[in-house]
KEFI-483311 format. One record per residue (C-alpha): residue in three letters; x, y, z; residue number from 1. Coordinates in steps of 0.5 Angstrom, whole numbers. Last residue first. Example, Ala and Ser with C-alpha at 12.3 -4.5 7.8 and 13.67 -1.06 7.14 Angstrom:
% KEFI-483311
ATOM  residu  X  Y  Z  num
ATOM  SER  27  -2  14  2
ATOM  ALA  25  -9  16  1
***
This chain:
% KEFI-483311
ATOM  residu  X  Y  Z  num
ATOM  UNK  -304  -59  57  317
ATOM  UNK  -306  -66  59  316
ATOM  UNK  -312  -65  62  315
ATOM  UNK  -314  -60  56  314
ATOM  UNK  -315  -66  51  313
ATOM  UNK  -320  -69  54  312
ATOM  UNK  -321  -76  56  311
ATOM  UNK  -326  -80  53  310
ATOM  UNK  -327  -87  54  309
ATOM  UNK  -330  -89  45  308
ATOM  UNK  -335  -94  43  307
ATOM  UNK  -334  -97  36  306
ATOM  UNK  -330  -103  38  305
ATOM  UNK  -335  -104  44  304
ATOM  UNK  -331  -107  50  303
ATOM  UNK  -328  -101  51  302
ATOM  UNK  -322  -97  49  301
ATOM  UNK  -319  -92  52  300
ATOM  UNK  -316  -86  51  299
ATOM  UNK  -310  -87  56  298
ATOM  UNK  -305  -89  50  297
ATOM  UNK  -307  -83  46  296
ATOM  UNK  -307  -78  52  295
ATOM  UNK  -299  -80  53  294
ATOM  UNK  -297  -80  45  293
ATOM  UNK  -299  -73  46  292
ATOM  UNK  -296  -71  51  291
ATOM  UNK  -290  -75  49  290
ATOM  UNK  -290  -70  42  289
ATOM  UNK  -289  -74  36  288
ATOM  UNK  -285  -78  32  287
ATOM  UNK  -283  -82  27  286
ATOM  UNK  -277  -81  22  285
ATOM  UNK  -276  -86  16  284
ATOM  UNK  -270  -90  13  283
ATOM  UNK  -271  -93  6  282
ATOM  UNK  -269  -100  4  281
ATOM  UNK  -276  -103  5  280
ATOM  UNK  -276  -100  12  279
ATOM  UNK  -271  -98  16  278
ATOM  UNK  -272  -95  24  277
ATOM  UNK  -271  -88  26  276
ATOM  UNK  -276  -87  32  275
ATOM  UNK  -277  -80  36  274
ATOM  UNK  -282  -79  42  273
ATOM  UNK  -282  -71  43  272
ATOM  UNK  -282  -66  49  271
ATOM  UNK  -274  -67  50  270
ATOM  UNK  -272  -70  45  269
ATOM  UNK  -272  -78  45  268
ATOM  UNK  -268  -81  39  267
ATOM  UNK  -269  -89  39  266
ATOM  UNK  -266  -94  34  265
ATOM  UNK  -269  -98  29  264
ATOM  UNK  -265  -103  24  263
ATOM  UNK  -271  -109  23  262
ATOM  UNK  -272  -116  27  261
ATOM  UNK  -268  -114  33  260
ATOM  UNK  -272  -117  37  259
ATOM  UNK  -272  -110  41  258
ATOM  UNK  -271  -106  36  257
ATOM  UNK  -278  -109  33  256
ATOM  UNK  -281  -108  40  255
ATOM  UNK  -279  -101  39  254
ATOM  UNK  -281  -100  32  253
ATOM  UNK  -288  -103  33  252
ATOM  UNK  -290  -98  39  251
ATOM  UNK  -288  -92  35  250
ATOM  UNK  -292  -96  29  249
ATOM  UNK  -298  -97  34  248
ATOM  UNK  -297  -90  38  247
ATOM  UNK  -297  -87  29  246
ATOM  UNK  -304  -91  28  245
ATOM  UNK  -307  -87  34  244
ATOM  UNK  -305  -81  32  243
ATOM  UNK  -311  -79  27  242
ATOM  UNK  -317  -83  31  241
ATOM  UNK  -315  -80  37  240
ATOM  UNK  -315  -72  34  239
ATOM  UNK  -322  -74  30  238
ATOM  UNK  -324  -78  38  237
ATOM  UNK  -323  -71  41  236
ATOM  UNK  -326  -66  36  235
ATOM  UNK  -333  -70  36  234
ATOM  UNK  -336  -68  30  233
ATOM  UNK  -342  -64  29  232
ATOM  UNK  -344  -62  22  231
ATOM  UNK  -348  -57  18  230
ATOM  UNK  -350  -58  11  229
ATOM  UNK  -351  -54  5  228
ATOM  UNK  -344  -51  4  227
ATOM  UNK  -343  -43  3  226
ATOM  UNK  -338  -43  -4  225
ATOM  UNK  -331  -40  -6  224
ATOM  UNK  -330  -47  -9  223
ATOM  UNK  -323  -46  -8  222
ATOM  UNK  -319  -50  -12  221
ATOM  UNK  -312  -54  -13  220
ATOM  UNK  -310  -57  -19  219
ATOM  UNK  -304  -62  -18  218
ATOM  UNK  -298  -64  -23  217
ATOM  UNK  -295  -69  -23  216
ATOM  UNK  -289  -68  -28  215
ATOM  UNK  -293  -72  -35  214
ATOM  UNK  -288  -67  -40  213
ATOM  UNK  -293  -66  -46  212
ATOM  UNK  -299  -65  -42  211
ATOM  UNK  -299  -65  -33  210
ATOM  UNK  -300  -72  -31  209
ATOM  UNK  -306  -71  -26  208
ATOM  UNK  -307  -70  -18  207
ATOM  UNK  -315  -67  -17  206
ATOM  UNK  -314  -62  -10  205
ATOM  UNK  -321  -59  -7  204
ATOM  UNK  -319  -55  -2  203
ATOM  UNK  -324  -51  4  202
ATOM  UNK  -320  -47  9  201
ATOM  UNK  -322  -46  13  200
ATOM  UNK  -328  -50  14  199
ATOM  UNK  -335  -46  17  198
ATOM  UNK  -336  -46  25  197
ATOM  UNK  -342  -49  28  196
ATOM  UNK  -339  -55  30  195
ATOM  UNK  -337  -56  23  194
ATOM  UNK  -341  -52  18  193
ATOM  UNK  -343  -51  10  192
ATOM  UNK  -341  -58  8  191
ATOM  UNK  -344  -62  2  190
ATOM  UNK  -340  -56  -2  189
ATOM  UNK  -334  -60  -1  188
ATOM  UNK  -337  -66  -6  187
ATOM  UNK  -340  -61  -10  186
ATOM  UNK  -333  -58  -12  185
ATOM  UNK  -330  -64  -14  184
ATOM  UNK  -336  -66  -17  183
ATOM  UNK  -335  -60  -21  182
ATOM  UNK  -327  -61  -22  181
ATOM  UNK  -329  -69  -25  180
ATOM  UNK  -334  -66  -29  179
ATOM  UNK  -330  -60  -33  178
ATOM  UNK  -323  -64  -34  177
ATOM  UNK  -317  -68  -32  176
ATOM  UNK  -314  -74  -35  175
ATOM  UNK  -310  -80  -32  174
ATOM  UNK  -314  -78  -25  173
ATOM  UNK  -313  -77  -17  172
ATOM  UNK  -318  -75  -13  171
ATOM  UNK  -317  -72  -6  170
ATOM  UNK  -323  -67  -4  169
ATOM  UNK  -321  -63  2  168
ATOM  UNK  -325  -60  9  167
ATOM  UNK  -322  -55  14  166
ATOM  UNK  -322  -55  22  165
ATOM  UNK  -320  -50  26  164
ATOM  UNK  -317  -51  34  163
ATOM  UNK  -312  -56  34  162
ATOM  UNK  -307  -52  35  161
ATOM  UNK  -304  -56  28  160
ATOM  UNK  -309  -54  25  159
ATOM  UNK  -315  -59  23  158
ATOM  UNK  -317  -64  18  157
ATOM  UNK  -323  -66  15  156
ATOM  UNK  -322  -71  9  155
ATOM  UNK  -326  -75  3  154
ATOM  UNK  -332  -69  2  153
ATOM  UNK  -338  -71  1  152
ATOM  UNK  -343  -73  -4  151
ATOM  UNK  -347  -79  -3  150
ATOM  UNK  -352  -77  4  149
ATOM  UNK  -349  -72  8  148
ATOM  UNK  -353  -73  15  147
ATOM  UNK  -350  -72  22  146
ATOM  UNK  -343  -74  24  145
ATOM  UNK  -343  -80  30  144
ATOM  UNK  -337  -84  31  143
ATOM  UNK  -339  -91  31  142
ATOM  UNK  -332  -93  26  141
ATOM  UNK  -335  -92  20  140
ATOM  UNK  -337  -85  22  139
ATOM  UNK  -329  -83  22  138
ATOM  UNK  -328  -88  15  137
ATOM  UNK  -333  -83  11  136
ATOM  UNK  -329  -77  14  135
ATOM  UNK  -322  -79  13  134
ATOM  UNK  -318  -76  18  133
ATOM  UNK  -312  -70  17  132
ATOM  UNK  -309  -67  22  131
ATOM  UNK  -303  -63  22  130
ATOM  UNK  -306  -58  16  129
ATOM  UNK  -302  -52  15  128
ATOM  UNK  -306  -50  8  127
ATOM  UNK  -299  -51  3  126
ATOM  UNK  -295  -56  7  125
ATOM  UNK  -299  -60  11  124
ATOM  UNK  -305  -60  6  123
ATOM  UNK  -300  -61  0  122
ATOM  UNK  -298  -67  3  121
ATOM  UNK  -304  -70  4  120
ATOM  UNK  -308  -68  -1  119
ATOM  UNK  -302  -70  -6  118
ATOM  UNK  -301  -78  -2  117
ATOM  UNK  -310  -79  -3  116
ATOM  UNK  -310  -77  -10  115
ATOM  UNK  -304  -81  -11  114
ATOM  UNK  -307  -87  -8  113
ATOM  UNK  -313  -86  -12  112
ATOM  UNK  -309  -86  -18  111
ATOM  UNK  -306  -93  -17  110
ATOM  UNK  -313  -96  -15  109
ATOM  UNK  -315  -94  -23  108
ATOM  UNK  -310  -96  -25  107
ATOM  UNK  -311  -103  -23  106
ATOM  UNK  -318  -102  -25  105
ATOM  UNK  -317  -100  -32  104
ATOM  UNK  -312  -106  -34  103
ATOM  UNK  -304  -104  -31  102
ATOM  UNK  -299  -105  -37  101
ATOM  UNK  -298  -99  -38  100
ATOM  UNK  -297  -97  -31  99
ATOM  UNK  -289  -99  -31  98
ATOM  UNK  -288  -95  -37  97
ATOM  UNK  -292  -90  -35  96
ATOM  UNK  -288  -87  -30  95
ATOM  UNK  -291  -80  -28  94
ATOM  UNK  -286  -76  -27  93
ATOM  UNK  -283  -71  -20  92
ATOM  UNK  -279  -67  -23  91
ATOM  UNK  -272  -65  -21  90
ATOM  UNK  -269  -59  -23  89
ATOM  UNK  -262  -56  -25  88
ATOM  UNK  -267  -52  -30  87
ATOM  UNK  -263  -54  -36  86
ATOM  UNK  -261  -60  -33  85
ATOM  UNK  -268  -62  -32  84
ATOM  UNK  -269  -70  -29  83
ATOM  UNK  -274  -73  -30  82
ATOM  UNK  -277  -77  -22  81
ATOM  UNK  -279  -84  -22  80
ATOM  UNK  -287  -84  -20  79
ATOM  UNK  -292  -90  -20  78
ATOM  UNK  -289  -95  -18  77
ATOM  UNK  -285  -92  -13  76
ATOM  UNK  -292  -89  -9  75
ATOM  UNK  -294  -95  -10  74
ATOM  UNK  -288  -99  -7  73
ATOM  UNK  -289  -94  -1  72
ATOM  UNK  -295  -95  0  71
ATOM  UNK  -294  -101  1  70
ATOM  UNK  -288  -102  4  69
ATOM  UNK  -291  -96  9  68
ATOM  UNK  -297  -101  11  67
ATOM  UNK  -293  -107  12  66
ATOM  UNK  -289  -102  17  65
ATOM  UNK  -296  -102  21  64
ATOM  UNK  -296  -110  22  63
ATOM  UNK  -303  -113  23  62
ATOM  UNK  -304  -120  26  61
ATOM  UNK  -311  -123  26  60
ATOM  UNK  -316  -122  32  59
ATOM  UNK  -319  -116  29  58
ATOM  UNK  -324  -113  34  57
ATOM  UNK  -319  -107  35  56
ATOM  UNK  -320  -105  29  55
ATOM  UNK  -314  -102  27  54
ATOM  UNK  -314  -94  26  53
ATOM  UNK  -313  -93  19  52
ATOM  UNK  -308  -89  16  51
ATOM  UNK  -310  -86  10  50
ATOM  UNK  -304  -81  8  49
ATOM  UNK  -300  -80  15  48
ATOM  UNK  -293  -85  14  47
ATOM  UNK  -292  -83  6  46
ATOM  UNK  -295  -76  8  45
ATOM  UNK  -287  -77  13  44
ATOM  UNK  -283  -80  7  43
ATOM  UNK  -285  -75  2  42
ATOM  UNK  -284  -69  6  41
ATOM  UNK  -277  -73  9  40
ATOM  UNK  -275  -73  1  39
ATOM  UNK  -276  -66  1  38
ATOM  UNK  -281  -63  -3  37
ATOM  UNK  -281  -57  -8  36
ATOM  UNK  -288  -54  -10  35
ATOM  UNK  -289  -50  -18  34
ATOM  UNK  -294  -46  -22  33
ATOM  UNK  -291  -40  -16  32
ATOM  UNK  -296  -36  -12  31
ATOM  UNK  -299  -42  -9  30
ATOM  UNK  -293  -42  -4  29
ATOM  UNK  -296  -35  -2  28
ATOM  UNK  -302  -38  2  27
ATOM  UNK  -305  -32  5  26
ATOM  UNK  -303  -29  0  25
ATOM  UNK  -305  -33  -5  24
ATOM  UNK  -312  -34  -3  23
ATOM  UNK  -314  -39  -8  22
ATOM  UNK  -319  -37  -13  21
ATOM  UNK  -317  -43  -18  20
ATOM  UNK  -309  -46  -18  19
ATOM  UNK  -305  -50  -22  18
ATOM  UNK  -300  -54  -19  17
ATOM  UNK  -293  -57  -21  16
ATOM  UNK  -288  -61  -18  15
ATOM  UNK  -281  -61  -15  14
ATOM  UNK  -277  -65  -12  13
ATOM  UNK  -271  -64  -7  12
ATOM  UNK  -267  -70  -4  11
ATOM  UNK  -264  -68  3  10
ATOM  UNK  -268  -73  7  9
ATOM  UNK  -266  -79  2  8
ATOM  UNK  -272  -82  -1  7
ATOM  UNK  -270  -84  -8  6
ATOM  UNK  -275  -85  -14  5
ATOM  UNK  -271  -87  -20  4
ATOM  UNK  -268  -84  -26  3
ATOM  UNK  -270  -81  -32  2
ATOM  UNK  -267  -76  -37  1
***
């Protein structure tokens, strides 16, 4: 039995994966064939998975929430979830009776999506990654990373202390095969170092429909393998380039409250800002800690939209 995707906080949903030299132990929710997700799990790689900072040479009007409905519409476009009365489980499902009629290029858009949305939420829940930036929209952005060439992998991301970098491939695929897992591979092997010290960990994550039932289903990978380049990255702007798209949708909310224009409230802690607001018929939670969103507002811009004002990390900690 099917039924729709809902994002209620307390839903839980499971999906599956198959793991290749993965440590499990280190990682021990790698040692099921399965992960089980919350709706705010959901919610919150929604808000994170491909966030862009906003040029700020860009004079037209950019809505952060526009950016959720999107996501959002489709992540429910392509997944409603079945429903195991026998296991008294909920699955996550590929719905293909609304992708059927998509031509190759529209799917193709859509499964790039959910390459993207899985990395980031197994990233965070799996591997404990809280940051996660795009590599090749990073350089986009004047910030300098050395020589990779055509074969690189989508993200860099960081522990939530800020002090471990690790490497992911995202791909999202309607079948799954040697070629796609070897370039998968390739792609993360491009890197042997980032700022002298190799990426851990180092995944590469291929989101497919599984055979026979269609859950998604996510092969996880390791590729066990020294990389061929060295990197540099500028740790503070990888940190600001994450977060500076959650200050604007926390800045977004408030002055949508305050017009009164969506349901929105505020619920400060102690040492975090905290925003509930409404969007597209779903309730969702934005926060982040104070100091955080101090720093961010204090990096400054100039008037080079490639250029960065650097302020450290350790002057507000």
């Amino acid at each position: 039995m099917s039924k729709r995707l809902t994002l209620a906080d307390a839903n839980i949903y499971y999906f599956k994966i198959d793991t290749k030299n993965c440590d499990t132990n280190r990682y021990p929710l790698l040692k099921s064939d399965e992960i089980k997700v919350s709706g705010k799990e959901i919610k919150e790689a929604i808000i994170t998975c491909g966030i862009l900072p906003r040029d700020p040479s860009l004079t037209s009007k950019y809505q952060r929430s526009d950016e959720i409905k999107f996501k959002q519409y489709l992540i429910k476009t392509a997944i409603d979830v079945d429903v195991d009365t026998d296991m008294n489980k909920e699955y996550l499902h590929y719905n293909f009776d609304n992708l059927q009629h998509l031509d190759s290029s529209e799917k193709g858009a859509i499964n790039y999506y959910m390459g993207m949305f899985f990395a980031r939420l197994i990233s965070k829940k799996v591997f404990g990654v809280e940051i996660l930036v795009h590599l090749r929209r990073y350089r986009m952005l004047g910030n300098k990373v050395g020589l990779l060439g055509k074969e690189e992998p989508d993200f860099i991301g960081m522990d939530a202390n800020e002090r471990v970098f690790s490497a992911f491939e995202a791909k999202g695929r309607e079948k799954i095969g040697a070629g796609i897992k070897a370039k998968a591979k390739n792609q993360l092997n491009s890197i042997s170092s980032i700022n002298g010290i190799s990426p851990d960990p180092k995944i590469s994550i291929i989101t497919h429909p599984s055979k026979g039932t269609k859950y998604v289903e996510c092969y996880i990978e390791d590729p066990f393998e020294e990389g061929t380049t060295k990197i540099e990255l500028n740790k503070d702007r990888l940190i600001y380039e994450y977060y500076l798209p959650v200050v604007e949708l926390l800045d977004e909310i408030d002055d949508f409250s305050n017009n009164h224009s969506i349901d929105a409230s505020k619920k400060d802690e102690d040492d975090n800002i905290v925003r509930e607001a409404r969007i597209n018929g779903e309730k969702y939670e934005v926060s982040m800690p104070k100091k955080k969103y101090d720093w961010v507002k204090r990096f400054k811009l100039t008037e080079n939209a490639t250029s960065r004002e650097k302020i450290k990390i350790e002057e507000i900690e």
